[in-house]
Each structure stands twice: as C-alpha cells, then as structure tokens.
C-alpha positions in Angstrom: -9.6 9.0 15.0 -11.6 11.1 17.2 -10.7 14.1 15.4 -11.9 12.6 12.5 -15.1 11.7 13.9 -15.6 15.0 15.0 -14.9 16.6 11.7 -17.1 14.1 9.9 -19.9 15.1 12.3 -20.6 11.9 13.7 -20.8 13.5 17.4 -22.6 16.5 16.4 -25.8 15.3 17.9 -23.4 15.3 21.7 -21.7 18.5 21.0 -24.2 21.0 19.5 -28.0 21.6 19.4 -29.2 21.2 15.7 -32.1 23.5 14.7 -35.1 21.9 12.8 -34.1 24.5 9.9 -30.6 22.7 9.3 -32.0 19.4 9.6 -34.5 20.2 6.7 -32.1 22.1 4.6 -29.8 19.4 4.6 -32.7 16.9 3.5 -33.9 18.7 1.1 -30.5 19.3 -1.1 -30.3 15.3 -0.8 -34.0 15.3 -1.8 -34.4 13.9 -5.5 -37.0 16.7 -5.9 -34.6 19.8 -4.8 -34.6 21.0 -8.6 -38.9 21.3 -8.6 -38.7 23.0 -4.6 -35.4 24.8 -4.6 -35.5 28.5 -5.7 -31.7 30.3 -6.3 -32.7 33.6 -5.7 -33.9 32.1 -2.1 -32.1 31.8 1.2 -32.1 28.2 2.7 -34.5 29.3 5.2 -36.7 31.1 3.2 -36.5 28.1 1.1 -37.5 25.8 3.7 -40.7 28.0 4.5 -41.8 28.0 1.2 -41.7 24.6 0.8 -43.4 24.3 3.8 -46.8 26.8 2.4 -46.6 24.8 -0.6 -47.0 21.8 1.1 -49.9 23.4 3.2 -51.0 24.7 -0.8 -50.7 21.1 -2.5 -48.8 22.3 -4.8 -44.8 23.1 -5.4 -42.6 25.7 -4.7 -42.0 26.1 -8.7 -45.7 26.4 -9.4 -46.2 29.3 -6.3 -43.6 31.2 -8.4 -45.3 30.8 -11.4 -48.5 32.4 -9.7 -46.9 35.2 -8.1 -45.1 36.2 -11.6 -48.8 36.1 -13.0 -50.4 37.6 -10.1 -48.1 40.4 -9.0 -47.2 43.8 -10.2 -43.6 44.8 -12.0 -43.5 47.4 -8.6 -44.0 44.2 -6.4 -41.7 42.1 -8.3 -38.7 44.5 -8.0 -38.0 43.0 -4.8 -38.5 39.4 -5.8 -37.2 37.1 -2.7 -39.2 39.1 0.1 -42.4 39.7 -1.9 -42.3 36.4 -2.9 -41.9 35.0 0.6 -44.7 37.5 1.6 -47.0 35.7 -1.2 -46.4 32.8 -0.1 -46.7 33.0 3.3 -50.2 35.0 2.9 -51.9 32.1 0.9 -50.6 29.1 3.5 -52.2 31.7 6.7 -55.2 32.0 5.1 -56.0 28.2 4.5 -54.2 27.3 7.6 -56.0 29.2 10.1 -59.7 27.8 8.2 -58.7 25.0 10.5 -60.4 24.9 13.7 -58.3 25.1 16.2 -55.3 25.9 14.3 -53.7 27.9 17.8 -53.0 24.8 19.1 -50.9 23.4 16.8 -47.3 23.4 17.4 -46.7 23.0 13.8 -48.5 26.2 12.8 -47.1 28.1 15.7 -43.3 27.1 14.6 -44.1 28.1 11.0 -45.4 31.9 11.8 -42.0 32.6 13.4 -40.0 30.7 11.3 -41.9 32.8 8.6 -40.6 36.0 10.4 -37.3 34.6 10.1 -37.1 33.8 6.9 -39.0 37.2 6.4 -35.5 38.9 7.9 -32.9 37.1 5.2 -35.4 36.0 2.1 -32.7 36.6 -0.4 -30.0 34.1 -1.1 -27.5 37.6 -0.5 -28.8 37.2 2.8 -27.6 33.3 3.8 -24.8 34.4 6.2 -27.3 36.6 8.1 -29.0 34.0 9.9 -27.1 31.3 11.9 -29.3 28.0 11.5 -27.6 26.2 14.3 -28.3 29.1 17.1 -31.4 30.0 19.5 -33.6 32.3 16.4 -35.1 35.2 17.1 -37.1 37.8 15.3 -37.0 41.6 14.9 -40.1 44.4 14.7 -40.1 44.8 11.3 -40.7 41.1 10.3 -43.4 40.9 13.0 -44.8 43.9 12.1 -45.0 41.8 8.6 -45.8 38.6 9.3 -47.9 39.0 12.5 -50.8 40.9 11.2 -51.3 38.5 8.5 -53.5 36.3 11.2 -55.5 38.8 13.0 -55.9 37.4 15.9 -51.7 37.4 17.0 -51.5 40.9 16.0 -52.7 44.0 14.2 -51.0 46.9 12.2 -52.5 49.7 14.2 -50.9 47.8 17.9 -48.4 45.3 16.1 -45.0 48.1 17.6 -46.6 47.8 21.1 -47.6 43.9 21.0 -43.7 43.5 20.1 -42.3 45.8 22.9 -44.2 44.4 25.2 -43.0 40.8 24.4 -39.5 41.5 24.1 -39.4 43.5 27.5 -37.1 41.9 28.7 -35.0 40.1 26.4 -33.8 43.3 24.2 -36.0 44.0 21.3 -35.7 40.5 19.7 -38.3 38.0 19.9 -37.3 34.6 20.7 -39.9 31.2 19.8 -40.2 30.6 23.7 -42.0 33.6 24.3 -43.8 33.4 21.1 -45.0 30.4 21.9 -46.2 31.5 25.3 -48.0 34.3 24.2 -50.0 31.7 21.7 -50.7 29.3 24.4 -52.5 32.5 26.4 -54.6 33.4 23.4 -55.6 29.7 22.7 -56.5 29.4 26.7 -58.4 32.6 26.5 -60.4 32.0 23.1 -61.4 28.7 25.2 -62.6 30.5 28.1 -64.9 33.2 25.5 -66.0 30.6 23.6 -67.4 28.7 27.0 -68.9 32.4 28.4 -70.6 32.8 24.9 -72.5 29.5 25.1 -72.9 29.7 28.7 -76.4 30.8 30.4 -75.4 34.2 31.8 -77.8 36.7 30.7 -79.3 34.4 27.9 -82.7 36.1 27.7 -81.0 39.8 26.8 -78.1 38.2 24.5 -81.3 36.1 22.3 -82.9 38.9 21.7 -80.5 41.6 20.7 -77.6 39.2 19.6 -75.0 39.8 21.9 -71.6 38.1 22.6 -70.0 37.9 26.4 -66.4 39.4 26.1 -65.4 39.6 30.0 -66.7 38.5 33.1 -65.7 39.8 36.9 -67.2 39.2 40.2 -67.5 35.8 40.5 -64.3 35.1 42.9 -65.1 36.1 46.6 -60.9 37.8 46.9 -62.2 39.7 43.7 -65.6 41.2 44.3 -66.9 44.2 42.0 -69.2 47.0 43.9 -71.4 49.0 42.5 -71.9 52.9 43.8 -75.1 54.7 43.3 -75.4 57.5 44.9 -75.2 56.7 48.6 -75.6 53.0 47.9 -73.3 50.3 47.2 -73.9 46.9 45.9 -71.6 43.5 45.0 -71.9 41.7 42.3 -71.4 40.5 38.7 -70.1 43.0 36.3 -70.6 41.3 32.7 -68.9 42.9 29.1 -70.5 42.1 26.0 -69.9 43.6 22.5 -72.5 46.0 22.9 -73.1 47.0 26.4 -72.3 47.1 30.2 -74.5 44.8 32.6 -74.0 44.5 36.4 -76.1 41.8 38.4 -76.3 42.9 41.6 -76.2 40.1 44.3 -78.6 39.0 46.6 -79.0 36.0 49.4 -78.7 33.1 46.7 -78.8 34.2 43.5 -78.3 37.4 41.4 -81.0 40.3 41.0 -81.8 41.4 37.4 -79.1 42.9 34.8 -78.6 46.5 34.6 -77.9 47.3 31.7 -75.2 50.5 30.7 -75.2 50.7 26.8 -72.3 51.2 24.7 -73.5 51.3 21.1 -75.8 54.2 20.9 -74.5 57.7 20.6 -76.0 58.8 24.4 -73.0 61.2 25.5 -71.2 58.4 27.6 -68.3 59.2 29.2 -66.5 56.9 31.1 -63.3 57.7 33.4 -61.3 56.5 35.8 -63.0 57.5 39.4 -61.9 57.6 43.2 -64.1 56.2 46.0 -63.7 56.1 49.9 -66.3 55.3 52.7 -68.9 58.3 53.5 -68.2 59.4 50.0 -64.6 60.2 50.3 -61.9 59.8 47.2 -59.2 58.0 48.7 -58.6 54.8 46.1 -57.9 54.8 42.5 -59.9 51.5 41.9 -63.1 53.1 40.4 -64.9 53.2 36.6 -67.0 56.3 36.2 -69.8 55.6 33.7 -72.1 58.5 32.8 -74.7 58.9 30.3 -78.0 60.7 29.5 -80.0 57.4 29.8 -79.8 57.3 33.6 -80.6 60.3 36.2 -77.0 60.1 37.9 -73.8 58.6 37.3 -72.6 54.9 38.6 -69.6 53.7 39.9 -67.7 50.7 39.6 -64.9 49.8 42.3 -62.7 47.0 41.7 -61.1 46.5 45.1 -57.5 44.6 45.4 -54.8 45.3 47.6 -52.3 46.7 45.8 -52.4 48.9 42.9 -55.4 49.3 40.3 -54.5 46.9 37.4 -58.2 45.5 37.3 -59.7 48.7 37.2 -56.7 49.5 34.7 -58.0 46.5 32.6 -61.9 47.2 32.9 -61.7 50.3 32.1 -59.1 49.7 28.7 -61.5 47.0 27.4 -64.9 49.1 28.3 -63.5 52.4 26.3 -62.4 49.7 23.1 -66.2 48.8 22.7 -67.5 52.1 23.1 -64.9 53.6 20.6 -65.7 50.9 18.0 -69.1 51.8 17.9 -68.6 55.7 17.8 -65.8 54.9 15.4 -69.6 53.0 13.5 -72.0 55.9 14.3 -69.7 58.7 13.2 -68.6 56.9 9.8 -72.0 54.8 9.2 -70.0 51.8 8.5 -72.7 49.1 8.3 -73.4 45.7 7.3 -70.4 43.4 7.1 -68.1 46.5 7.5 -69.6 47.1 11.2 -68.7 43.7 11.8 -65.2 43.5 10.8 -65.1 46.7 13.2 -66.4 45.1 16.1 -64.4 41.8 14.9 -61.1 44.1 15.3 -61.8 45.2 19.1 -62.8 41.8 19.9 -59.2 40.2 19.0 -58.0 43.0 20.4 -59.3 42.3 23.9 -58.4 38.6 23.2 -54.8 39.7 23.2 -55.1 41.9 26.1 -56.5 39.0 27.9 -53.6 36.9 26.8 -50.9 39.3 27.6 -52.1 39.5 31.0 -51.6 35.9 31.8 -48.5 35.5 30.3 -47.0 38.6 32.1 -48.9 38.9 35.0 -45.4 40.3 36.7 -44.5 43.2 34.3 -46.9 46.5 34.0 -49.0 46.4 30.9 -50.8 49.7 29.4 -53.8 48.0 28.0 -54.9 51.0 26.1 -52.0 50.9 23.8 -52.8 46.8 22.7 -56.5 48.0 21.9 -56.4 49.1 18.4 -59.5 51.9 19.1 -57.9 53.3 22.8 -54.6 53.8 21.0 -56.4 56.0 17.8 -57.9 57.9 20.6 -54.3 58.2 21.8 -52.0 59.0 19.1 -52.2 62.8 17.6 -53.3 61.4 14.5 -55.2 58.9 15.6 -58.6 60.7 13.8 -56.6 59.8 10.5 -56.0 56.3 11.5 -59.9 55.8 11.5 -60.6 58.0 8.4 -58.0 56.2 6.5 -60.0 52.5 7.8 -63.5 54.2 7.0 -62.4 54.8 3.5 -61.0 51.3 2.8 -64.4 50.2 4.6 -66.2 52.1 2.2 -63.9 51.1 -1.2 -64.4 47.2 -0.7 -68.4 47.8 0.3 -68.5 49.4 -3.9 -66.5 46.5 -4.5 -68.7 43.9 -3.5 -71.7 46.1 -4.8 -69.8 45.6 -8.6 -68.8 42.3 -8.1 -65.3 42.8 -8.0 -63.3 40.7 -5.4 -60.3 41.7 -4.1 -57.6 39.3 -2.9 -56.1 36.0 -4.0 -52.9 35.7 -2.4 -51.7 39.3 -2.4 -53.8 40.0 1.1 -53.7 38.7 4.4 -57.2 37.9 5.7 -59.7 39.8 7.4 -60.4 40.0 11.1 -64.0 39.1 10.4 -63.0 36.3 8.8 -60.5 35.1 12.0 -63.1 35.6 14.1 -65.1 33.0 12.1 -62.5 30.6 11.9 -62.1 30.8 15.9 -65.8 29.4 16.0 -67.5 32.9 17.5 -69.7 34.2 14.4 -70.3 37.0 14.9 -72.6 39.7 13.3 -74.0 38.8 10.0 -71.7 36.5 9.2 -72.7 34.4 11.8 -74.3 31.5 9.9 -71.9 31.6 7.1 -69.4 28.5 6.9 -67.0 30.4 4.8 -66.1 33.7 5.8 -65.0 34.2 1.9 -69.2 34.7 1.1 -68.9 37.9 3.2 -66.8 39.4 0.8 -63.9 40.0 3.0 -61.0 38.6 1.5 -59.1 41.5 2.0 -57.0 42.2 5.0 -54.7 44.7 6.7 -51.4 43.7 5.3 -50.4 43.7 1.3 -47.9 41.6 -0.6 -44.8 44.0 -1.5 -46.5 47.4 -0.6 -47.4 49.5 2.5 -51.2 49.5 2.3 -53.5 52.9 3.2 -53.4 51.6 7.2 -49.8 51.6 7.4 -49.1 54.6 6.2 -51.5 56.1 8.1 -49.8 54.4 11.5 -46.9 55.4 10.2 -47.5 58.9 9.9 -49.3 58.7 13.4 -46.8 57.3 14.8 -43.7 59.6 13.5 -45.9 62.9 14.6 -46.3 60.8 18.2 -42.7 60.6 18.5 -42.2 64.2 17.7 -45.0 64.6 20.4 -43.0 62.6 23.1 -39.6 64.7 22.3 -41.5 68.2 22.9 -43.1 66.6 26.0 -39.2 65.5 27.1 -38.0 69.1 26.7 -41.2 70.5 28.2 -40.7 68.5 31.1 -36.8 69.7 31.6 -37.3 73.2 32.0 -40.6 72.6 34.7 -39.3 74.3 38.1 -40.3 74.8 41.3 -41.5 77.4 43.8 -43.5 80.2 42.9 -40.8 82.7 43.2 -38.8 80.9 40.5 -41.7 80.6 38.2 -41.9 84.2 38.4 -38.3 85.0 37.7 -38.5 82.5 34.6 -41.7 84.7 33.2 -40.1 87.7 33.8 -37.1 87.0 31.7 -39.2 85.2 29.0 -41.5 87.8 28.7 -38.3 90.7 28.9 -38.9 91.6 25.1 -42.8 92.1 25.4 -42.1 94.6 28.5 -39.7 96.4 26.8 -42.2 97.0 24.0 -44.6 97.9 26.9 -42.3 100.5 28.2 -41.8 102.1 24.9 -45.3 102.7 23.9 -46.1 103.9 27.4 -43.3 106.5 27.1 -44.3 107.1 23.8 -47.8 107.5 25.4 -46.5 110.2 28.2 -44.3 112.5 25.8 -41.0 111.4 27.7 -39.0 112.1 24.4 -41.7 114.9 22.4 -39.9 114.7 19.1 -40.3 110.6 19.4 -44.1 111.2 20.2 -44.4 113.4 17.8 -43.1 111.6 15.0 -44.9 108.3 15.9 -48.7 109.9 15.6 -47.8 111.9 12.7 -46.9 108.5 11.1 -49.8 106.7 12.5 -52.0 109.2 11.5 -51.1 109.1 7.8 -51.3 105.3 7.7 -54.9 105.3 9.6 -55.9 108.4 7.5 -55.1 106.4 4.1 -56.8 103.1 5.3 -52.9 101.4 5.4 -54.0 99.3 8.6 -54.3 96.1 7.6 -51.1 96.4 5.1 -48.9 97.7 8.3 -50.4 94.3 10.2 -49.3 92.2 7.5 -45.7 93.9 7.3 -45.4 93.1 10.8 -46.2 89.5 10.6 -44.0 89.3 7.2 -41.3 90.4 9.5 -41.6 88.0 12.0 -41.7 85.5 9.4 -38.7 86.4 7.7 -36.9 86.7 11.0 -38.0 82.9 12.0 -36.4 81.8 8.2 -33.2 83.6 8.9 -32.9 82.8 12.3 -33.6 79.2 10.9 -30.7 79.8 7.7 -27.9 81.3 9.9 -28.0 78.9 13.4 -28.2 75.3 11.6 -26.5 72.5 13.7 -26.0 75.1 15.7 -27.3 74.5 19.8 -30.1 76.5 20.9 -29.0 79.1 22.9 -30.5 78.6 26.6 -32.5 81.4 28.4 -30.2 82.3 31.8 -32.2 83.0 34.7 -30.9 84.3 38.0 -32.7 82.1 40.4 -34.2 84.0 43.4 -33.1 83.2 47.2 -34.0 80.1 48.8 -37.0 80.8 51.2 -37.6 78.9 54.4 -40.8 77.2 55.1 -42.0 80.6 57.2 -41.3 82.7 54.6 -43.0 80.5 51.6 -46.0 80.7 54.1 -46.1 83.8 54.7 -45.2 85.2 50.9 -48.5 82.7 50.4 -50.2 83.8 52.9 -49.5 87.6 50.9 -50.2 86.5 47.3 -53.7 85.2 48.6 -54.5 88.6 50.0 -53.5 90.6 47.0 -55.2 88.4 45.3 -58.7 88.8 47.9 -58.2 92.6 47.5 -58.1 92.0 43.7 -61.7 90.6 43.7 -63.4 93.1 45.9 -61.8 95.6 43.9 -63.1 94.1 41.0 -66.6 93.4 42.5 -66.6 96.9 43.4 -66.5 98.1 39.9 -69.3 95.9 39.3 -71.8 96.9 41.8 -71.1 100.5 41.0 -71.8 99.1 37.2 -75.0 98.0 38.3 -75.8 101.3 40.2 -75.4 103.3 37.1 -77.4 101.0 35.6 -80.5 100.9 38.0 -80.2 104.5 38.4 -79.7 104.2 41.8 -78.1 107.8 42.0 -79.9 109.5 39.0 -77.5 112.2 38.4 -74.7 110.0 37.6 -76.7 107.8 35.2 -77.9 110.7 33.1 -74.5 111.9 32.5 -73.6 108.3 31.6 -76.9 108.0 29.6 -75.7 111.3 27.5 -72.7 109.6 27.0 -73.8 106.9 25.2 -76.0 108.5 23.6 -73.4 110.8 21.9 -71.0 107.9 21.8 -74.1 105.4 19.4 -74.4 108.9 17.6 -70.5 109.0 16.7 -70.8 105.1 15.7 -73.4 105.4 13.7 -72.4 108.2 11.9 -69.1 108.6 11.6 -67.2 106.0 9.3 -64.9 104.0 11.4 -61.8 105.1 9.9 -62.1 108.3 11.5 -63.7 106.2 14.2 -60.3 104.6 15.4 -58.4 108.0 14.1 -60.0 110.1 16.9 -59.7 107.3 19.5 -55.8 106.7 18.4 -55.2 110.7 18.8 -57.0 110.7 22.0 -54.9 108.1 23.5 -51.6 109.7 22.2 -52.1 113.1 22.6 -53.8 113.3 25.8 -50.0 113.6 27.8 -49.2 115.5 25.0 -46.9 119.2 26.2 -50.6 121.1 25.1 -52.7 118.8 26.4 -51.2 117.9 29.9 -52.6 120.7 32.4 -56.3 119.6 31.0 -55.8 116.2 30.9 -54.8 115.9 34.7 -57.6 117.8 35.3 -60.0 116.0 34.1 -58.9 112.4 35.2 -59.0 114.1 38.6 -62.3 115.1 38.1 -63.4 111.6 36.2 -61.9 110.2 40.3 -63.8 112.4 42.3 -66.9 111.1 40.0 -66.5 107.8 40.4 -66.0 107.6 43.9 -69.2 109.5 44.2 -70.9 106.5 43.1 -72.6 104.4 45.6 -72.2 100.9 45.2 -75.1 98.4 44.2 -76.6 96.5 48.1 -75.8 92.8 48.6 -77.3 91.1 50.8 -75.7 87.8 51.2 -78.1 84.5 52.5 -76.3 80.8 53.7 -78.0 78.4 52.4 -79.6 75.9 54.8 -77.8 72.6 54.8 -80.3 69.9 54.0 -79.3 66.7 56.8 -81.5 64.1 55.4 -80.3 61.6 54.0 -81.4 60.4 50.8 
C-alpha cells in the first residue's frame, strides 16, 4: 500500500522539494486553456515564462507569437524558440520595470531568473536539459542575455564581470539565492540615493546647476575623510555628485563651505591613487590624488581604515566613472538626451558597485571592472567600445530627427529610461512621466542578433584575453639578479653581435678579398641609387623567413632559448659588483660631460686655434652638403668608413687618429662653477 502511495505521489510533498516550475507546468496541461497558452516548439519551462509575460502583456501566448512572426526578421526567426523567448521576455521587462518599485517584488525578481533559465533550454529539444524538481541555476551566457535587458541589474559592456563576481564561489553557475541577494542590495542602495538626492546637503549648488548626490563619506566618526593641501590637513565631508567633487571641510559645529573639484569640463584632471604619511612622508596607500589646472596645487584625499585600502579602492573607481563619462561626452559631443543616457549608464553602474559591496563585503571586489567607463579605459580596445556607443548615439539622434522610432519588442530598454522608472530623473528627461517621449526606446540588447555593443565587447574582450596570455608568458621568463639578466641579453642578442663582429672585421680588412668584395658591391648599389630596393629585399627576407618558419614548425613547441646561468653571488659580492656597476657608470657621465664642456669650448672659442680649424671644417663640410648631390654624399662617407683600414690606407689612417687624440686632448674643457642652493626653512 505504501508503495503504492509512493508511486501515485501522494507523499511527494514529505519526500522531495517541488519547484514552482513543476507545480505550474502540471497546472497548466490540466488547464482547459493549454491549447491557446501551450506552444510545441517550446520547452515546459520556457512555456511557463511565456505565459507568465503574456500575462504581464494581457494578452496570450498564441497572440505574442503572432506578433513576433509579424514583427521579426526571416534571420531572427531561424532560431524560433530562443528568439521567441527573447521577444517575449523583452516586452514583459519593459512594462514591468514602469512600475515603481518593481526591485522589490519577489514576483519580478523570480521571473528574471526563471527567464535565464528558460533562456538556457527554450526549445522543446531541450526538455531533458533542465531538471524542474532540483535547486536552478543559471549560466553566463543566459545572463549575459537576459540581464542587460533591465539596465539597472546588469550591462553588456560589465555583464562577464558582474557574473564572475557573483558566482565566486559557487563555480560559474548562478543560483536564485544569490540572485536574489544581489537585488535586495540594489533596491537598499537606490533607497539610500534616492533619500541623498532629496536631502539638504549642498542644496544651494545642486539648484542651480542641476546636480544629483551619487556617494557620500565622512559622516561616521571610525570613517573620517582628510583632506591634504599642501602642508594642511583637514576632516570632513567628501560628497560625489554626477558632475563634480565637493569636500566640506569641518569645523566646531557645523561644516565650512563646499569645495568644489569639477569633473565635467575638459581641465586636464588627473586623478590617481596617492601615498600620505605624517611630515609629508608616503607610507599608506589610502590616498586620491586629484589634479587639475583650475587650482594652483594638487589635493589629497586620505581615507584612513585599518587594514587595507578598499575605500580608497572604491572612491577612487566611482570618481574616474564620472570623469570618463563626461570625457567619453566632450570628446564625442554626445548631447541632449544622448548625454543623459551616458551619464544614466555610469550612474547604474555605481548603483551596482554600491550593491556588490554589501552583499560581499568578505570577498575582494575590483570596482573598476563593474564600471562600464573604467573598464573601456581598461581593455585594449576599449577606444572601440566608446566609438562603437558614439555611433549608435549618433544613429538614433537622426532617428528621432526623421521621426522614425525604433523598438517595439525587439529591444531591451534604455538606461535613461531605467533611471526614470527608479524615480531619479535625471537630465532632460527629468519632468517627463514616460521615458518613451525621450525617444529612447532602444536599448543595449536585440531580439535574435548581437547588436554593434556586443560585438564590440566581444572583440575587446577576445584581444584582452590574448593580452592576459602574453602577459602570463612575459611574466615566466622574468628573472632575477643582475648578473642573470645580463647572461639572458647576451644570448638573446647573440645574432645581432655576430652581425656586429662581421661588419667590424669587414671594417678592419681581417679577410681583404671579403673587404674587398663587400665595397665593390656596395659601391655599385649606392652608385646606381639601389638603396632603398636593397632595404626592402632585406625586410622581404625577414618576412618570408617569419612565413616559413610559421609553415614548417606548426603544432610544433617553441623551441626555448638555453641560458647558462652565472654563479650564485653572496650578499658581499652582489654589493660589491654594485658597488662596481655604479662607478662605471659615474666614470660614464664625467666622461660624457667631458665631451660636452670641451663641445662648448670649441664653441665659445675659448682656445681660438682649435675653433678655427673646426670652423673650416664646417665650413667645407656645409660646402660639400650643399653642393654635392647626396648620392655621392653617402658614397664618399661609405668609402671613408670602409676603406680607411684598408692594406693602402692603414699607415695614414693610424696616423691621423693619433694625431685627431693628441688634438683633442689639447682642448681645455669649458669652467663650472657649481653653487648649493640655499635651503629655504620656513614654513609655508
């Protein structure tokens, strides 16, 4: 009997979880409407989630079909069950999150995921992929997706990192529990923006230029923010908004007048991470540099905590995101509702960093790769990234200028237009109700097709990896010692000296027939102007070795370079070989400032005799320039050069460069006089 009960499923409800999914699948194949909402080429999941959208549509699943058949492309419909889903799940996002407060809901927070789920098996091919009764769980790619689609969980550009970061540690899958954490942290921190923005702080600035609070510090006694200028240090306030920097310095009761750092205007800011120490020491990595020509000397912003420098980490992340929006807007003069989508896109972008950070306050975080306009600043073709969203900035400004609107369900929405529907309004689209009267229906993500963002990340990020693997070898062949270094150049750089010892004993006659042979040839090619085609035959040559090379040693290993490492030194003998390098070096630099000085003697006639000789010199030497052609020109200097060791010329030539020594060290030398400068003690 109890078997029987069992197999009837009577004590399913004891012995096994049931997922929400199962439950509705079964009630919708006993539903007498299944036939109107049930779609064969479907999985049961992706069923389910369609139904869902077309409940959140008011209208039915058959009718959604019937729309995407007349609204897509053959090239979309080719893959019917994903694009489909897509479609679907587009249109319910984009009435869903009009909804004020539409984070919150539990209901909308299980349908995003269970959108990614159904994103992974949408075919009815797929059914035995996903297992309805176990814990779900979601992969990059149907994040990637699905995510974007509300700007405000994710965006294309950050969407890989958002993901890794989430599924630290639970292996590259996304599970609902920490989905759903990571949405509770947004909704928590677009509460606490939305209470800054209508707050008093710095009300008289943010009337008149329009700005919007992003981040706040300073307020916490444990967490005080100093600020270093020059020799002077002040606590106090340190206030972001979406156009500039402000610090309240603090006095007895209250707080002294906003300084005010700008981030919008083009003024050659730079802004770094900085040390600090007392007396002007650099001893902790807790600093923000900022720099600009606006103000006569740079200031300094220390965010002191015990251990490490995650605040200044943070600070300085979400400071560099506005300040490369709005180059990213001054170099492409994006402008009206454009500039605000821009600024709309590093503001959720700091929402999320803001949310990351509570929910995994434990782990590491690099905020600059969440923040869409750090990370193009990062990646090696970042510069594309922003070309590529200047362009589609520009396309959909003509489009609005001929009337032509973009969207329907085929696009996710805008991040201007989740900004709106978070309550913010920001920009010019402030006192619009419906962010559709902006013209920004069109989002980051397209039904069926990679859009021109993707592609460019995707590019971006294939040349990053490529980037990371050179950086990996470069990294395994770094040694140490000095000593070592030098045997690795030496070997590396074997070929080039053996090409140096050649020419010089060409150069010296060593073998006369060789030496003889080699100007004779040289001399005909100079003589006949057939320079620049013996160049190019030597590059051609290289190049065809690099493609054979290339042909012959496929799947083959690279041969590695075998070095024979030197002797171990001691710590006395590394001090003293040191101690040896830095006076070669010293005797390297007189020797050289010797030169000069005797440069400068010859110069200033300081021993007449010489200079007129040197004087003639020239004078013959501008007479050669100017009138022979420079054919002959290099001819005479190449014969000079190779003939002067020549078996005729020898005898002469020793003789004079004995001579051309005694003349030189005739020379006198140019006086120095060297002056200390007097230390200035006062204190400014």
């Amino acid at each position: 009997m109890l078997e029987a009960l069992i197999r009837e499923g009577s004590f399913k409800w004891l012995l096994s979880k049931r997922s929400s999914f199962a439950e509705e699948v079964e009630e919708l194949q006993r539903s007498p409407s299944a036939g109107r909402n049930w779609i064969p080429e479907l999985s049961p999941v992706a069923n389910i989630v369609v139904r869902r959208c077309s409940k959140i549509l008011e209208t039915s699943s058959n009718e959604l079909l019937e729309s995407f058949n007349a609204e897509a492309s053959d090239s979309v419909k080719s893959q019917h069950a994903r694009n489909f889903l897509e479609y679907c799940c587009f249109r319910a996002l984009a009435l869903s999150t009009r909804v004020m407060g539409h984070l919150a809901d539990k209901k909308f927070r299980r349908l995003t995921f269970e959108m990614m789920v159904a994103w992974e098996a949408p075919a009815s091919a797929s059914e035995c992929l996903v297992n309805l009764d176990d814990d779900l769980s979601v992969g990059v790619e149907a994040f990637s997706r699905i995510a974007p689609a509300v700007p405000i969980i994710a965006n294309v550009i950050i969407c890989e990192n958002l993901f890794n970061v989430l599924t630290i540690s639970t292996d590259g899958r996304l599970h609902f529990s920490v989905y759903d954490k990571y949405l509770n942290g947004l909704e928590r921190v677009i509460k606490r923006m939305k209470s800054q923005s209508e707050s008093s702080l710095l009300s008289a600035v943010r009337q008149s230029r329009g700005e919007k609070i992003l981040e706040v510090d300073g307020t916490v006694t444990t967490q005080p923010v100093l600020e270093h200028v020059g020799v002077s240090t002040w606590p106090g306030r340190l206030i972001l908004t979406d156009h500039a920097l402000y610090f309240e310095a603090l006095k007895v009761v209250s707080y002294d007048k906003p300084k005010r750092y700008d981030l919008s205007n083009d003024l050659k800011q730079i802004v770094k991470p900085e040390l600090t120490g007392p007396w002007g020491t650099r001893l902790f990595d807790k600093a923000v540099l900022y720099k600009s020509i606006s103000i006569s000397e740079p200031v300094v912003i220390e965010f002191p905590e015990l251990k490490g420098h995650t605040r200044r980490d943070y600070w300085l992340a979400i400071i560099r995101e506005i300040l490369y929006v709005h180059k990213f807007i001054n170099k492409y003069r994006v402008t009206g509702v454009e500039k605000d989508d821009a600024l709309s896109k590093a503001i959720l972008g700091i929402l999320r960093v803001q949310a990351i950070q509570e929910i995994s306050s434990s782990n590491p975080v690099q905020f600059e790769s969440l923040l869409m306009f750090n990370l193009c600043d990062q990646l090696p073709g970042g510069y594309f990234i922003l070309e590529t969203l200047a362009k589609m900035s520009k396309s959909r400004e003509l489009d609005r200028g001929n009337n032509l609107v973009a969207g329907g369900g085929m696009y996710s929405i805008s991040a201007l237009a989740m900004v709106s529907n978070l309550g913010f309004g920001f920009g010019s689209c402030s006192s619009s109700s419906n962010p559709s009267e902006a013209g920004l229906l069109v989002g980051e993500v397209v039904v069926g097709e990679m859009s021109l963002l993707e592609k460019a990340v995707k590019e971006s990020r294939d040349d990053y990896k490529r980037v990371v693997l050179a950086q990996e070898t470069v990294a395994g062949v770094k040694v140490d010692g000095i000593d070592t270094n030098l045997a690795v150049m030496k070997e590396l750089l074997l070929p080039v000296l053996e090409v140096g010892k050649g020419l010089l004993s060409l150069v010296y006659w060593d073998d006369p027939p060789k030496s003889l042979m080699f100007c004779l040839i040289f001399t005909f090619i100079i003589f006949r102007g057939w320079v620049g085609y013996a160049l190019a035959l030597m590059v051609l040559f290289f190049a065809i070795f690099m493609v054979l090379t290339q042909f012959f040693n496929q799947g083959r290993p690279v041969d590695e370079i075998k070095i024979i490492a030197p002797p171990p030194m001691n710590t006395m003998e590394q001090l003293l070989a040191v101690q040896n390098a830095v006076s070669q070096f010293e005797q390297l630099i007189q020797d050289g400032n010797i030169i000069l000085l005797k440069f400068r003697a010859l110069l200033l006639s300081v021993f007449p005799q010489a200079s007129e000789k040197v004087a003639a010199s020239l004078l013959l030497t501008a007479l050669m320039v100017a009138l022979l052609p420079g054919k002959y020109m290099f001819l005479l200097i190449f014969l000079e050069i190779f003939t002067r060791y020549s078996p005729a010329r020898k005898a002469s030539t020793e003789r004079w460069m004995r001579r051309l020594r005694e003349w030189w060290f005739s020379i006198p030398a140019a006086p120095v006089v060297l002056e200390r400068e007097k230390e200035d003690k006062k204190k400014k």
